[in-house]
VOBA-1610 file (N, C-alpha, C; in pm, whole numbers, padded with zeros to 5 digits, always signed):
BEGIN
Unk+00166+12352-02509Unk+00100+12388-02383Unk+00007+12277-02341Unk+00026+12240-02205Unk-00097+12107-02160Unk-00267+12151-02184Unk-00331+12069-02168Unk-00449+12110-02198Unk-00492+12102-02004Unk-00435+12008-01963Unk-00476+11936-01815Unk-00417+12067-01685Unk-00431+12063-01598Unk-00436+12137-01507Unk-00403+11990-01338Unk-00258+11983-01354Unk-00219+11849-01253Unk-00265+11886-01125Unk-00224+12053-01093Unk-00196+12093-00975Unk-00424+12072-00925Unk-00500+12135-01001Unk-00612+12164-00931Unk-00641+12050-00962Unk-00640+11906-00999Unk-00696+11800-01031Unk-00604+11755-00875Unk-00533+11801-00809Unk-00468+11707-00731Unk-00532+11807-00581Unk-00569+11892-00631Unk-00695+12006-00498Unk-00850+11901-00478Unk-00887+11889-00650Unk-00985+11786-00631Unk-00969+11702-00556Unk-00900+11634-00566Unk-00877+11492-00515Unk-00898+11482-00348Unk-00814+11601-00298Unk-00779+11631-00161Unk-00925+11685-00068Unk-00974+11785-00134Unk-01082+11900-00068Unk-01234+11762-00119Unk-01236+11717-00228Unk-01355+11631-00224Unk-01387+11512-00168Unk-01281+11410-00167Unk-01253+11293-00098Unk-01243+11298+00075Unk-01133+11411+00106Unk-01091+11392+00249Unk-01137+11210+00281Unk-01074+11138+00256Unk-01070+11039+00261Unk-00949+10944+00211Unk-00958+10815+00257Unk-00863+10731+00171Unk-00894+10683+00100Unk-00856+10664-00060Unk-00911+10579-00150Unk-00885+10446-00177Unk-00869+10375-00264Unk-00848+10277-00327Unk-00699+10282-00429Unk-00635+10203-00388Unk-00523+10203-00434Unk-00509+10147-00555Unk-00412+10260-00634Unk-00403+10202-00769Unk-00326+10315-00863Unk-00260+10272-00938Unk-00163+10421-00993Unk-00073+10338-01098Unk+00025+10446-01198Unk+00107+10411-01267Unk+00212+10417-01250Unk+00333+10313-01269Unk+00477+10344-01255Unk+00494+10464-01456Unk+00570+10581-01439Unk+00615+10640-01542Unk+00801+10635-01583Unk+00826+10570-01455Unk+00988+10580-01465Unk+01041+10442-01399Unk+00927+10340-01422Unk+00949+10205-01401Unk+01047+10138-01494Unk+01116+10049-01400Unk+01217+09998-01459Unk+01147+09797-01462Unk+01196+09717-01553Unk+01123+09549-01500Unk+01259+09538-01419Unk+01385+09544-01430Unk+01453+09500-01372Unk+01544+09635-01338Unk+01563+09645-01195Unk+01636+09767-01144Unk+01767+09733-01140Unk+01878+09840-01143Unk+02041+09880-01194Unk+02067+09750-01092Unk+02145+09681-01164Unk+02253+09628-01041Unk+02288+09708-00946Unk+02317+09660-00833Unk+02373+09711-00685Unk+02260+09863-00630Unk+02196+09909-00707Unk+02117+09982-00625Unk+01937+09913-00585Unk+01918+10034-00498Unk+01810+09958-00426Unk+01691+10062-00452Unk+01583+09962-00516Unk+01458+10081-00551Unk+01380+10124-00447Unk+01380+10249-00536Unk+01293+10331-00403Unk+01165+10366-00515Unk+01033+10365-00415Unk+00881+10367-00508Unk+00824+10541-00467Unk+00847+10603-00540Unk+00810+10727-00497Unk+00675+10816-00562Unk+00555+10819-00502Unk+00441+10835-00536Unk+00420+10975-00507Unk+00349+11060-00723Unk+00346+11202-00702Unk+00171+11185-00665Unk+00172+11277-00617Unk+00026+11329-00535Unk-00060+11341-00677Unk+00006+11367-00802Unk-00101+11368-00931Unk+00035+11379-01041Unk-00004+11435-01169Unk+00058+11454-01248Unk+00205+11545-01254Unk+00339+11528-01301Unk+00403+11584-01264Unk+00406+11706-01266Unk+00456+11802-01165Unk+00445+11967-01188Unk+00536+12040-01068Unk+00530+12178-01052Unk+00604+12245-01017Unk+00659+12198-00874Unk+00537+12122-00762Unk+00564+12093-00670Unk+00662+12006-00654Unk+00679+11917-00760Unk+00784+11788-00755Unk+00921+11859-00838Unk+00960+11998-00848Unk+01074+12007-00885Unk+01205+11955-00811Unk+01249+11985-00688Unk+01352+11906-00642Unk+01370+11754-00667Unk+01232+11726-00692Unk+01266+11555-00723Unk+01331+11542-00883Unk+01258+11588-00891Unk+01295+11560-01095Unk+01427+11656-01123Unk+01484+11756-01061Unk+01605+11825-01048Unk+01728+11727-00984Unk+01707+11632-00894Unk+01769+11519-00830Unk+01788+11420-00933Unk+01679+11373-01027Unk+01698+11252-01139Unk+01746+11287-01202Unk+01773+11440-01267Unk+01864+11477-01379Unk+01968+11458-01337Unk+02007+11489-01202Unk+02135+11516-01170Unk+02175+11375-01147Unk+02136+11282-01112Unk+02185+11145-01108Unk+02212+11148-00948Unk+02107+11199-00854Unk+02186+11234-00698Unk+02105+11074-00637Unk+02000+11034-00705Unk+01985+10875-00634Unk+02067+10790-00636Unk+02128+10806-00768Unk+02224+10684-00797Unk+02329+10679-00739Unk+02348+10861-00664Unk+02489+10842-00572Unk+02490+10798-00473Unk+02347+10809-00401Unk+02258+10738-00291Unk+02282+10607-00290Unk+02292+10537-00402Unk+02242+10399-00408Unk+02104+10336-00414Unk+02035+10467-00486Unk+01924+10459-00463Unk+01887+10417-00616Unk+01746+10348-00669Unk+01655+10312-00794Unk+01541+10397-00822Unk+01549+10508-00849Unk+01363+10587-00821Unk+01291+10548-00902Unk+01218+10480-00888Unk+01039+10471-00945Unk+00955+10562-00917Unk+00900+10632-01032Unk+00833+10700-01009Unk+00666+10702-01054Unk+00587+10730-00948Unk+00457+10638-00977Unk+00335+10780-01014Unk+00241+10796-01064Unk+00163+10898-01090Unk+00026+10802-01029Unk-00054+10790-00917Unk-00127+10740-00906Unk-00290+10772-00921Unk-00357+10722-00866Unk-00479+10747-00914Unk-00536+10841-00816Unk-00677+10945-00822Unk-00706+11001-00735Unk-00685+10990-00613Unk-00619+11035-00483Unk-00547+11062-00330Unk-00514+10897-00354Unk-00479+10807-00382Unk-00447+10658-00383Unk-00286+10647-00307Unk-00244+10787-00358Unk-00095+10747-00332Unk-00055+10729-00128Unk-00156+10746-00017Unk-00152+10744+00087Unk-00140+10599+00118Unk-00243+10580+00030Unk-00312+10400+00050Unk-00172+10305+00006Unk-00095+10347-00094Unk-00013+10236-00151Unk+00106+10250-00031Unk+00159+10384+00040Unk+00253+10357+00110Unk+00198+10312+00252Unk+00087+10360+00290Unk+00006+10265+00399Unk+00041+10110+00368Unk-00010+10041+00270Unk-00032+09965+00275Unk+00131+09844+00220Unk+00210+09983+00229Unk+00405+09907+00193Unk+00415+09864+00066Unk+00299+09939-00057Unk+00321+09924-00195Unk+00431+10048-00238Unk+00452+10112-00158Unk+00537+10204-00253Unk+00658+10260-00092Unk+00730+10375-00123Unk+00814+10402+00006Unk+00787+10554+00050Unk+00755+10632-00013Unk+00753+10769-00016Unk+00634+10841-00079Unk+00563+10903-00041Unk+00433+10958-00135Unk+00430+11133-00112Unk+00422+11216-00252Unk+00412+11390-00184Unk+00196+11340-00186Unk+00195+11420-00087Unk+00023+11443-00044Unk+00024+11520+00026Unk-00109+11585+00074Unk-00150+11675+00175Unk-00193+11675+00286Unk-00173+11755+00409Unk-00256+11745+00503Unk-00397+11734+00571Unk-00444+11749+00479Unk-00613+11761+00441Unk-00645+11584+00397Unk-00595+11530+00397Unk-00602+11364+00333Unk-00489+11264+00462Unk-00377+11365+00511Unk-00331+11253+00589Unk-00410+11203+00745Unk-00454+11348+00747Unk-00547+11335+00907Unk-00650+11248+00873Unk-00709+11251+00806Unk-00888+11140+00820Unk-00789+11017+00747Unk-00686+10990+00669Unk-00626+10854+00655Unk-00612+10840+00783Unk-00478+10871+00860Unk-00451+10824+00998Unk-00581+10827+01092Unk-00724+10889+01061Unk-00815+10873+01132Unk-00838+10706+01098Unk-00911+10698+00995Unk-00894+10561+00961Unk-00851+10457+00944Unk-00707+10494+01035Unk-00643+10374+01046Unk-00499+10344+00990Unk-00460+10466+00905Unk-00422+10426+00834Unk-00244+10528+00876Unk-00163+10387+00890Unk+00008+10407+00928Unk+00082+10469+00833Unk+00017+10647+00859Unk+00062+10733+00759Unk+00148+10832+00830Unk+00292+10894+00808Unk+00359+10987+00891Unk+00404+11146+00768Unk+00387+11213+00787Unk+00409+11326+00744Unk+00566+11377+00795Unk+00663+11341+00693Unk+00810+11334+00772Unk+00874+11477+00652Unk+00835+11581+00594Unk+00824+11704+00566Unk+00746+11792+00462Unk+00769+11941+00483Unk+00659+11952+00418Unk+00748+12053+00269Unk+00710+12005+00196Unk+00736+12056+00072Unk+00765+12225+00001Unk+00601+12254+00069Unk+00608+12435+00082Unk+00601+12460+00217Unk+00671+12541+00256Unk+00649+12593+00406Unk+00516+12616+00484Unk+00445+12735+00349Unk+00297+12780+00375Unk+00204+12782+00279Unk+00112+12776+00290Unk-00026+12727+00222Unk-00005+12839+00125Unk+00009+12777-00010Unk-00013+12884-00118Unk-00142+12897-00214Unk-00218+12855-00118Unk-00364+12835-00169Unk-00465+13026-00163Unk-00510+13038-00291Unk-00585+13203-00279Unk-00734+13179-00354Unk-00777+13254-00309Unk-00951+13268-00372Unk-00908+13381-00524Unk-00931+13311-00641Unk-00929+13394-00727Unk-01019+13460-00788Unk-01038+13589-00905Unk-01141+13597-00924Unk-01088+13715-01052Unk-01172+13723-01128Unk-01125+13802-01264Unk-01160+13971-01212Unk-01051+14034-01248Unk-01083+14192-01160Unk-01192+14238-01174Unk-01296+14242-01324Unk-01408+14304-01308Unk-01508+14265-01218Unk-01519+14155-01126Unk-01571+14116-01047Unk-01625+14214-00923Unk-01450+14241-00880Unk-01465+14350-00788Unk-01435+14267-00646Unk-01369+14156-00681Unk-01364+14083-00555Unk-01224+14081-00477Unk-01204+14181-00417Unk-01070+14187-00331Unk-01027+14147-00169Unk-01162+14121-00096Unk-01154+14052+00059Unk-01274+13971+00094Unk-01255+13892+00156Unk-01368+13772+00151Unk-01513+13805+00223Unk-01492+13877+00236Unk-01688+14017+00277Unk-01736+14018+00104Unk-01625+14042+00001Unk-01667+14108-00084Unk-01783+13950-00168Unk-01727+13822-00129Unk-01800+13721-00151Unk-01938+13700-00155Unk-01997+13798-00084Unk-02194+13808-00024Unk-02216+13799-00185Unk-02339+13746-00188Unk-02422+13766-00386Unk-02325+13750-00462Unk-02247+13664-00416Unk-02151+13624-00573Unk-02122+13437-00545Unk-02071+13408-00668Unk-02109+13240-00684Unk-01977+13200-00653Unk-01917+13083-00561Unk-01762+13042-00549Unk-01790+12874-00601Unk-01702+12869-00728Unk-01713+12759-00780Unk-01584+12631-00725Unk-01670+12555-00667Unk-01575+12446-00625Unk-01600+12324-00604Unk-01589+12180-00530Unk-01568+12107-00513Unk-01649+11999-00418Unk-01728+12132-00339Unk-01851+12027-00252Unk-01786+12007-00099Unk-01625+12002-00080Unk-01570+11949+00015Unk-01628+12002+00182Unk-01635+11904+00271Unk-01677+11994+00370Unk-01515+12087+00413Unk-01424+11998+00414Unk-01309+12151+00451Unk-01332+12258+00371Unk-01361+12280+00219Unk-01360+12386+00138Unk-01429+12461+00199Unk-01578+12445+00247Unk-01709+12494+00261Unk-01664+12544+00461Unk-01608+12479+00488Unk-01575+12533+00613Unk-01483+12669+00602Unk-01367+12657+00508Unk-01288+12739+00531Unk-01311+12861+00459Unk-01417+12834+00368Unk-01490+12978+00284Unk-01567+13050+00419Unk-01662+12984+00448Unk-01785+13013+00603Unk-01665+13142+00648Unk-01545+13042+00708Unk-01514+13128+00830Unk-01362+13241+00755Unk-01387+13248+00630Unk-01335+13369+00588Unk-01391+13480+00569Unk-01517+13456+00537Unk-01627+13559+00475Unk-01712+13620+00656Unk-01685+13506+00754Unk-01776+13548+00859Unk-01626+13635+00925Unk-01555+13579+00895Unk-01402+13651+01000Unk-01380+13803+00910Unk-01423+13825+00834Unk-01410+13927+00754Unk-01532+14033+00759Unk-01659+14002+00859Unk-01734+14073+00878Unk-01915+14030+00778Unk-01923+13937+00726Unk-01933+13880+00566Unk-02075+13809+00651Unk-02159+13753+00562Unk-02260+13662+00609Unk-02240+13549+00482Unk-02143+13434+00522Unk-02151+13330+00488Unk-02243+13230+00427Unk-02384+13302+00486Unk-02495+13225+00382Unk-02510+13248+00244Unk-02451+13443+00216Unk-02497+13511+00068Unk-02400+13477+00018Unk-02322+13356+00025Unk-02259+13329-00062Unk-02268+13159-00138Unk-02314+13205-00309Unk-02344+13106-00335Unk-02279+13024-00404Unk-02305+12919-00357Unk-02180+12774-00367Unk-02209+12718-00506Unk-02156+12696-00573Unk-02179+12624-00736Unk-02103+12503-00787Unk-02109+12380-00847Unk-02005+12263-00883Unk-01943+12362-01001Unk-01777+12286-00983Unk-01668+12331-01090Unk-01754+12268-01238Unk-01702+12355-01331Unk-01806+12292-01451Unk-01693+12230-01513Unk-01507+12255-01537Unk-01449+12183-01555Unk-01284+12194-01475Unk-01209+12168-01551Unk-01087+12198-01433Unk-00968+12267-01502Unk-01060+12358-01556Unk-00946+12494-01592Unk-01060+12617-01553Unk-00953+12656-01465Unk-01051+12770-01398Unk-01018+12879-01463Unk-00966+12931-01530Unk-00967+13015-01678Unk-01103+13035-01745Unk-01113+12888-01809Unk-01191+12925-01878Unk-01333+12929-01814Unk-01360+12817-01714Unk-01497+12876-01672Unk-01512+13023-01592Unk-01463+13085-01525Unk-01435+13247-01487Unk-01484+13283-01607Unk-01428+13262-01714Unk-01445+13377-01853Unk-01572+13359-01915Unk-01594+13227-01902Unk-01735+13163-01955Unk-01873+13210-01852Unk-01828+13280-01697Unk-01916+13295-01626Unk-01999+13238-01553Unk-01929+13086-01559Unk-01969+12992-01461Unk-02004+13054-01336Unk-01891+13078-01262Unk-01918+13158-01161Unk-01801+13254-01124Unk-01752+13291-00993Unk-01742+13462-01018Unk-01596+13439-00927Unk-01558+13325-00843Unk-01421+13302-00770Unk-01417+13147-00751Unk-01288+13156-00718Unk-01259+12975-00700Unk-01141+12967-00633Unk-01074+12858-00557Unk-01004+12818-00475Unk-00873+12804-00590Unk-00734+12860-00589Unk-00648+12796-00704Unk-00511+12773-00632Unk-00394+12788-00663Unk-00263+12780-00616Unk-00194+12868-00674Unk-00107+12939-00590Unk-00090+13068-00636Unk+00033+13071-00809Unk+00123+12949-00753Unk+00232+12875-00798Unk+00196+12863-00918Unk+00087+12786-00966Unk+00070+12788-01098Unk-00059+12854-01172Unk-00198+12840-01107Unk-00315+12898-01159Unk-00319+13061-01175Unk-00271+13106-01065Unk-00244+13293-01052Unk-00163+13287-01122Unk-00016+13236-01137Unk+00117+13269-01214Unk+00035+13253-01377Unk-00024+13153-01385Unk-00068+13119-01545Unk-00121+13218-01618Unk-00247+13273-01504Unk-00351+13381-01527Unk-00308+13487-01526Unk-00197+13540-01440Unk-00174+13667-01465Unk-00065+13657-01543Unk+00042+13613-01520Unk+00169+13621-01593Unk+00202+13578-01745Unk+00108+13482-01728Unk+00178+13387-01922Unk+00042+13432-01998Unk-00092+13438-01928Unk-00216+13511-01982Unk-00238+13628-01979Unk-00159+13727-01962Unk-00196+13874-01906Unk-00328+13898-01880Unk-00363+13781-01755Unk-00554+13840-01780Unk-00532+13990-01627Unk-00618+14031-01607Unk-00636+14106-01509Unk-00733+14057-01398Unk-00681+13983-01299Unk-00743+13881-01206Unk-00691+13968-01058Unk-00796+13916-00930Unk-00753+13940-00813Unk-00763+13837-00736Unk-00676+13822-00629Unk-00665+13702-00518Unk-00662+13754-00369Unk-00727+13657-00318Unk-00756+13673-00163Unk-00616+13523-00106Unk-00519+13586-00097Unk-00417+13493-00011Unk-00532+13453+00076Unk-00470+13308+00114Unk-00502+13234+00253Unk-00393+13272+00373Unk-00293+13280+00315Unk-00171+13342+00416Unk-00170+13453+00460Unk-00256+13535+00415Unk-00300+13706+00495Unk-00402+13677+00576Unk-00465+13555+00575Unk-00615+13563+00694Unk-00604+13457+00767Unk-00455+13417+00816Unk-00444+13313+00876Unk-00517+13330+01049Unk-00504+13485+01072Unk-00592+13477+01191Unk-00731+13435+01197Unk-00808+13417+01112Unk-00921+13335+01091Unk-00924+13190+01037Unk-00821+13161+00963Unk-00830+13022+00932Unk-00659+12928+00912Unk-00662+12793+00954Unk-00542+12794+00970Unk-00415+12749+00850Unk-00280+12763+00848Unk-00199+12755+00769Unk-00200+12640+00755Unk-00171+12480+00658Unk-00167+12373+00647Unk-00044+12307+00538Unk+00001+12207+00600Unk+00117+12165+00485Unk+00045+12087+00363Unk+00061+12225+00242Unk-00012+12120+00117Unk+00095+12153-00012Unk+00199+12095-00071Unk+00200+11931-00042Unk+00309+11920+00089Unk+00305+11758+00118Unk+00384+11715+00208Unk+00463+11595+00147Unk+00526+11547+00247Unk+00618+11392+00148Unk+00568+11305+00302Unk+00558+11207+00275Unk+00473+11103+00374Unk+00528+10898+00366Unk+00555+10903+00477Unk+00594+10735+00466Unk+00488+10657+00560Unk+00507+10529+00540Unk+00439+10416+00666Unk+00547+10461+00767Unk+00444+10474+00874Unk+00519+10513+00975Unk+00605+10378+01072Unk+00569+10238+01062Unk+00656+10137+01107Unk+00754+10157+01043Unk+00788+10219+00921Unk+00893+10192+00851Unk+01019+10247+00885Unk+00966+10347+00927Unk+01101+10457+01039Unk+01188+10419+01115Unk+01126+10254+01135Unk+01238+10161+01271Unk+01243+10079+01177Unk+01156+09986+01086Unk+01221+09873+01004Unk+01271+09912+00854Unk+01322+10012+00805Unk+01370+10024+00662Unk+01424+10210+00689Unk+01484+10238+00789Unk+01498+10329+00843Unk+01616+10415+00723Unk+01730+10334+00726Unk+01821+10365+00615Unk+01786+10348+00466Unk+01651+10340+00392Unk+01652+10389+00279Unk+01545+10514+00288Unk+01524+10500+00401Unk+01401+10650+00414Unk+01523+10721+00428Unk+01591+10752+00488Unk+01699+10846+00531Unk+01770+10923+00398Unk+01833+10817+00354Unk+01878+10845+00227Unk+01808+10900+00062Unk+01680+10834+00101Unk+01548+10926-00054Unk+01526+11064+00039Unk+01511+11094+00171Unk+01448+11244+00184Unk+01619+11327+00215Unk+01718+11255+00217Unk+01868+11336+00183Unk+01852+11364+00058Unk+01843+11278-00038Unk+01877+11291-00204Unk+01728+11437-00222Unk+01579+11408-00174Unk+01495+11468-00193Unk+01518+11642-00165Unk+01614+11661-00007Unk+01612+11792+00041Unk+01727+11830-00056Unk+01845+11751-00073Unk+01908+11802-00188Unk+01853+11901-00300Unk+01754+11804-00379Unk+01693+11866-00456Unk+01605+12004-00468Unk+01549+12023-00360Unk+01452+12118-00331Unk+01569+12184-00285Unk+01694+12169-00167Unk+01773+12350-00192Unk+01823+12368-00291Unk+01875+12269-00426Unk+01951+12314-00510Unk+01808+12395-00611Unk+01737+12367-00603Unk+01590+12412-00676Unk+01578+12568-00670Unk+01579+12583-00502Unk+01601+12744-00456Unk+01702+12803-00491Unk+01831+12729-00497Unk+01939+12813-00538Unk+01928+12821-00715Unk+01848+12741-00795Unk+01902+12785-00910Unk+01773+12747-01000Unk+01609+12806-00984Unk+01552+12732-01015Unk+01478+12741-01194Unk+01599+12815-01261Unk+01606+12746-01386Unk+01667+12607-01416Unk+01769+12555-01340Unk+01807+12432-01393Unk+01667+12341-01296Unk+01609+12371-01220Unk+01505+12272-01138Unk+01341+12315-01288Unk+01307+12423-01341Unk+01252+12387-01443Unk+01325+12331-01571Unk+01411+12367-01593Unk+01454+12226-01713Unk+01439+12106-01702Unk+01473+12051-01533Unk+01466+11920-01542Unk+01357+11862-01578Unk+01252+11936-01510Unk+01091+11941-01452Unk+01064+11890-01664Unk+01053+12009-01738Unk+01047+12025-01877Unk+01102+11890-01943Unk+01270+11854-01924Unk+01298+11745-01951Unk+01252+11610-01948Unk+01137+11594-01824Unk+01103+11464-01812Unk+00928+11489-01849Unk+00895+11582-01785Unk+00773+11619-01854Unk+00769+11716-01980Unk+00781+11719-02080Unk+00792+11787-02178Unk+00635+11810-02217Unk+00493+11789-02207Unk+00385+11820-02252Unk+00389+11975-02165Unk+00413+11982-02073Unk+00397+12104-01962Unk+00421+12260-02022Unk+00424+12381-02015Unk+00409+12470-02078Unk+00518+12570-02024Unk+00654+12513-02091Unk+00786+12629-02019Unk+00704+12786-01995Unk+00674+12843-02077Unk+00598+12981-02004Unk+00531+13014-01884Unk+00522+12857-01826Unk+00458+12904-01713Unk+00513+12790-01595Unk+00601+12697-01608Unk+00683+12607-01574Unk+00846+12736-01519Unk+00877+12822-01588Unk+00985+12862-01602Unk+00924+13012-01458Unk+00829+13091-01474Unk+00755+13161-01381Unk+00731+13146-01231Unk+00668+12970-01236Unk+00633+12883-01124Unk+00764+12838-01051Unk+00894+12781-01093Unk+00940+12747-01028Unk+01046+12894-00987Unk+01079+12984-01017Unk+01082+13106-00947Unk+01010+13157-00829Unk+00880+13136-00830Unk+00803+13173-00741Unk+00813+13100-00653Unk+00809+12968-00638Unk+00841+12837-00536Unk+00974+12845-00485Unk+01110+12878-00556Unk+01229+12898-00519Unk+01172+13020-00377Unk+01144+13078-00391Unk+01120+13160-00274Unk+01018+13149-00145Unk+00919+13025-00169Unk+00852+12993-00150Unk+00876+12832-00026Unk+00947+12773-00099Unk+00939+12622-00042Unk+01012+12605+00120Unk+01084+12738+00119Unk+01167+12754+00275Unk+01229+12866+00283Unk+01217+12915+00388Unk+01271+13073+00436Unk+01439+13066+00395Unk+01492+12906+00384Unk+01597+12867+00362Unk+01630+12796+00299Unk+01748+12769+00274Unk+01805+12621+00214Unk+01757+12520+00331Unk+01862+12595+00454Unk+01868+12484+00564Unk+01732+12462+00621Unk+01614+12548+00621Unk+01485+12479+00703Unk+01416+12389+00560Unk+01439+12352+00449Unk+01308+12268+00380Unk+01321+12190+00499Unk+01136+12186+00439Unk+01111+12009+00478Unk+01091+12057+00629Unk+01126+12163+00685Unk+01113+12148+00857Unk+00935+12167+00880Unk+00885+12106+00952Unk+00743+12106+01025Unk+00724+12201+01123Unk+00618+12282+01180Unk+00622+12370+01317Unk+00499+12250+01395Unk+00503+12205+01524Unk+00397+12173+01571Unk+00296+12244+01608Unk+00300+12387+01594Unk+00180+12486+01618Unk+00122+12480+01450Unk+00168+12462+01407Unk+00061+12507+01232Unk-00013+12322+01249Unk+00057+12246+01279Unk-00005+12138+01261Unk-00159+12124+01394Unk-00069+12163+01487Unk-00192+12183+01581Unk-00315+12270+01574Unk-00300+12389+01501Unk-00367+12489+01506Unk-00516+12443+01330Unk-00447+12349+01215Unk-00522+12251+01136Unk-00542+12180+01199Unk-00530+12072+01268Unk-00647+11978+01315Unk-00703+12029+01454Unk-00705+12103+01489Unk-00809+12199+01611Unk-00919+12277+01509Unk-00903+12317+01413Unk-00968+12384+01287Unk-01028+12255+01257Unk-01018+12186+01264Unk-01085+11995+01176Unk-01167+11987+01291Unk-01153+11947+01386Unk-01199+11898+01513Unk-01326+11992+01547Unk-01322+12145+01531Unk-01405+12224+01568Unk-01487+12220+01443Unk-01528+12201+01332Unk-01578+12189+01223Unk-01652+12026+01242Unk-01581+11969+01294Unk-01674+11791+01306Unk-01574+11712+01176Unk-01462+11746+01157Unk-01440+11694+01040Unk-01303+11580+01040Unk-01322+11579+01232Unk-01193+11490+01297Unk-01252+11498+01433Unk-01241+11364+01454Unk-01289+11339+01643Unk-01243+11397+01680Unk-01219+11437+01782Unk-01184+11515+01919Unk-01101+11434+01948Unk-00970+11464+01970Unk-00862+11387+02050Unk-00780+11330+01959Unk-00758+11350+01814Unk-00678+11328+01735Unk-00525+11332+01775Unk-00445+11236+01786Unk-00325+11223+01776Unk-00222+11307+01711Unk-00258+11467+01738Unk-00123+11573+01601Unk-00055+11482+01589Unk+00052+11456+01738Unk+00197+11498+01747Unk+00252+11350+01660Unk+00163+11247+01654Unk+00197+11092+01611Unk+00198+11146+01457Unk+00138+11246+01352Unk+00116+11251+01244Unk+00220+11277+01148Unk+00344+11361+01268Unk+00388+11441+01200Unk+00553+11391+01246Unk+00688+11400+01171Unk+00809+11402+01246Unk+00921+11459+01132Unk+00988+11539+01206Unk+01105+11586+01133Unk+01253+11478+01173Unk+01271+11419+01180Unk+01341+11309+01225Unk+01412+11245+01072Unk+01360+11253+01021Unk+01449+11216+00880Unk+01564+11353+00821Unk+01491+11454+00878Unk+01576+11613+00805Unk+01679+11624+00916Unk+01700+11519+01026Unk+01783+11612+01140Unk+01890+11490+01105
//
C-alpha cells in the first residue's frame, strides 16, 4: 500500500499556487534513444501516477502508441510545472486543471485545454460521520482543513452562504499532512476538500471508516462545475505539429473508452506500471471513473462552453481573473472531432 496520496498532492499544487510555476520534472518512461521509425511524444502527468491517467497507461500496455507511430515519454513533473514545460515546447501534452490553466493563460502563457478527462468535478467536502456534517450550513463552528487557496476559500464562502450558512463561523485551519485519514482521526480538524475517486473510495470502501460527503456536483447552483483533470497543449502547436497532437489524443481517447468498457484491464495496467499503488483501492477507483469520465464512450474528452464560462465568470467575480478573460481561446475540442 503507498504511503503518498498523488491525487491530493496534485489538489495542492492546483488550489495553492493558482499560478505558473517553474519548470522542472522527471522523465519515468524515458527512453536516451527512441524506437526507430517512431516519433516521441513527451507526455506530462499532473503528479504521480494514479487513477486519473488510466486510459493512458491502459494504451502503453496495449502497445496503441506504437500503432500510432507514436514514442511516449512519460514525465511526472514537479509541483503544477507540467503547464510551464508544454508552454514553453519542453514537452507535447500535459493532464492539469482548470484552476491553473486560466491564471497560466492569464499570464501569458500559450496554454489550450483540448479535453477534459472527467466530465464533472468529482471534488466533495469530507468529513468522518460523527461529526455530523452532511450540508455545507452544517460547516458554522467547525474547522475545514486545507490549503490557504483563494479559489478554495471562495468556493467554501459561497457554499456555506448558498446553503443559508454564515461563512465567517467557519474556521479555516493549514492541512497538517497529506493524508486526510489520518489527520480527521487525529482531530486536526473536522472536513476537508478530497476526490471522490480515490480519498472517499479509500475511506469508505478499502477502510470501512464511516465518513460523510458534501458532492460539489449537487450544489452546482451555487458554485460552478470545472474540468479537473484536463489534457492541455501549446496552443501554436495546433497549426505547426498538428498531426502528432491528433494522433496522442486518438491513441489517448482510445484509452479512456476502452477504460470504461473494461476497467479491470485499465487497473492492471495502471498496477503494472505503477506497482507501489494499493490494488484495493486502484481496482474500486477505476470502476467508479469507468462511469464517471463520460456519459459515453463517444463524448470523452468533449468540453461544454457553458461549464467553462460559468468557472471563469465564478473567477472573475471573486477577483481571481480580470474581467474580460478570453474563455472561448482556452478551450477546443478540435482534436476529438
Amino acid at each position: 500500500m503507498t504511503t503518498t496520496n498523488p491525487v491530493r498532492r496534485t489538489l495542492a499544487a492546483a488550489l495553492a499556487a493558482l499560478a505558473l510555476a517553474v519548470p522542472a520534472g522527471c522523465a519515468t518512461d524515458a527512453r536516451a534513444d527512441h524506437d526507430a521509425g517512431l516519433r516521441p511524444v513527451r507526455i506530462v502527468l499532473d503528479w504521480t501516477p494514479n487513477t486519473n491517467h488510466l486510459g493512458l497507461y491502459l494504451a502503453l500496455e496495449n502497445g496503441w502508441f506504437a500503432e500510432k507511430g507514436l514514442d511516449p515519454q512519460i514525465v511526472e513533473p514537479g509541483e503544477a510545472s507540467g503547464l510551464q514545460l508544454v508552454a514553453t515546447g519542453n514537452a507535447d501534452i500535459v493532464f492539469s486543471v482548470a484552476e491553473a490553466l486560466v491564471p497560466a493563460r492569464e499570464k501569458g502563457a500559450d496554454v489550450v485545454a483540448v479535453a477534459t478527462v472527467i466530465r464533472s468535478n468529482t471534488s466533495s467536502l469530507l468529513a468522518l460521520g460523527s461529526d455530523g456534517i452532511t450540508r455545507p450550513k452544517d460547516l458554522e463552528g467547525k474547522r475545514y482543513g486545507g490549503y490557504g487557496g483563494q479559489l478554495e476559500n471562495a468556493l467554501i464562502d459561497e457554499l456555506v452562504r448558498c446553503d443559508g450558512g454564515d461563512p465567517g463561523k467557519v474556521e479555516r485551519v493549514p492541512m497538517v499532512s497529506n493524508d486526510a485519514r489520518s489527520d480527521l482521526e487525529q482531530d486536526f480538524y473536522d472536513t476537508t476538500w478530497v476526490f471522490d475517486a480515490w480519498d472517499t473510495i479509500r475511506m469508505r470502501e478499502v477502510d470501512g471508516l464511516d465518513v460523510t460527503t458534501i458532492p460539489f456536483a449537487e450544489h452546482t447552483s451555487c458554485i460552478p462545475d470545472w474540468y479537473t483533470p484536463l489534457l492541455a497543449v501549446q496552443g501554436a502547436r495546433l497549426t505547426t505539429d498538428r498531426a502528432l497532437l491528433d494522433d496522442t489524443l486518438d491513441v489517448l481517447a482510445r484509452g479512456y473508452r476502452a477504460s470504461m468498457a473494461d476497467p479491470q484491464a485499465a487497473a492492471d495496467a495502471l498496477l503494472a506500471r505503477a506497482p507501489e499503488l494499493d490494488r484495493a483501492l486502484v481496482e474500486p477507483s477505476a470502476r467508479y471513473l469507468a462511469e464517471h469520465f463520460a456519459p459515453s464512450a463517444e463524448e470523452w474528452g468533449r468540453q461544454e462552453k457553458a461549464t467553462w464560462d460559468a468557472f471563469v465568470a465564478f473567477l472573475e467575480d471573486h477577483d481571481l481573473v480580470a474581467d474580460g478573460f478570453d474563455t472561448d481561446a482556452a478551450w477546443t475540442d478540435e482534436l476529438l472531432d
